[in-house]
C-alpha positions, 0 to 999 in steps of 0.5 A, a space after each residue: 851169779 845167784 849168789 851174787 844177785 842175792 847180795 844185791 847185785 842186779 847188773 850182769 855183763 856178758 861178752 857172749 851171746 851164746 853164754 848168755 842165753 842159757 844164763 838169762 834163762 836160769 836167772 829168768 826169775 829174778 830181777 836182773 839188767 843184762 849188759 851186752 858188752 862183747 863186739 857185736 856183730 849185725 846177725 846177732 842184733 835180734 836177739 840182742 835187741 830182744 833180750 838184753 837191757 844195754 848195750 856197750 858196745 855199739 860202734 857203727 850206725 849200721 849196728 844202731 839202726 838194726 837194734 833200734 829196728 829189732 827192739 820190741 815195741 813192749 820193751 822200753 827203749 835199749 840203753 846204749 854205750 857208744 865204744 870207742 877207740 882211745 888207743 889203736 890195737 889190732 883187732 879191737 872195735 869201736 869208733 875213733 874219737 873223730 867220728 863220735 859225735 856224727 855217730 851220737 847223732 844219728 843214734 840220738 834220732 833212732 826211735 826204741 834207742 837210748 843213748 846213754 854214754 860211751 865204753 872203752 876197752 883200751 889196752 893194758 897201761 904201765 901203771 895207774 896214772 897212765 890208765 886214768 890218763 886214757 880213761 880221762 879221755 873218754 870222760 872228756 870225750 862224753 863231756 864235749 857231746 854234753 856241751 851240744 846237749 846230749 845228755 850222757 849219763 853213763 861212763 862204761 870203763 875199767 875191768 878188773 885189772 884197772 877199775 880203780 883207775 876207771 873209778 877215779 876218772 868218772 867211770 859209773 859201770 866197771 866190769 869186774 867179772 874176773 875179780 867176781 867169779 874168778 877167771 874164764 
């Protein structure tokens, strides 16, 4: 990661709070915008809300209102992903595309909050058209909450596997991990 950060790279994502951690203290010295990207669970928004610059994967009031409630008072406001459920899989989080703009709504009103777009994670696809059509969605998705005046500028989609495709559709953040380091 050192590495990489001299090469320029100045945005790491983690799936992992407690990978991260020891990472985010190592690195402590350089100049770096930590993502959280993994399924984030209620106990863990403090330190979230305390130590990471974004978060991608916010899917429920509940988790916004702690982050926004958590957030450092020092800090500049937590810039925020909405995750969303373009295709059902079990076990898999986010917000179904019915309910994003309630959720849009009452993020936009938490106070050390910004919410800057939206994030999807959606299955393996047979091939690249298939996987732009499923991006497309979410950059139509985020389009509609534009239209009401939201303002979203980010688009976190596409891994290693299908960035590409995620590129070709609008996305802004890929999380390329894999093809970076190599695999876990």
């Amino acid at each position: 990661m050192r590495s990489a950060a001299a090469a320029g790279v100045t945005d790491f994502g983690e799936n992992y709070l407690q990978e991260a951690l020891p990472k985010m203290d190592a690195l402590a010295d350089l100049k770096l915008h930590w993502h959280f990207i993994g399924a984030l669970q209620s106990n863990k928004t403090r330190v979230v809300a305390e130590r990471f610059d974004w978060v991608h994967s916010v899917d429920r009031p509940l988790l916004a209102r702690r982050l926004s409630e958590q957030r450092p008072f020092h800090a500049p406001p937590l810039n925020l992903c909405i995750q969303v459920m373009l295709v059902p899989e079990p076990g898999k989080r986010g917000v179904d595309p019915s309910q994003l703009a309630a959720l849009a709504g009452a993020i936009r009103g938490l106070p050390r909050l910004r919410l800057r777009g939206l994030m999807c994670m959606p299955p393996p696809q047979p091939d690249a058209a298939a996987q732009r059509a499923v991006f497309a969605r979410l950059r139509d998705l985020r389009q509609a909450l534009n239209v009401d005046g939201l303002g979203l500028d980010t688009l976190s989609m596409g891994m290693s596997a299908d960035f590409e495709s995620a590129i070709a559709a609008g996305a802004t953040l890929v999380r390329i991990g894999s093809a970076l380091f190599g695999p876990r």
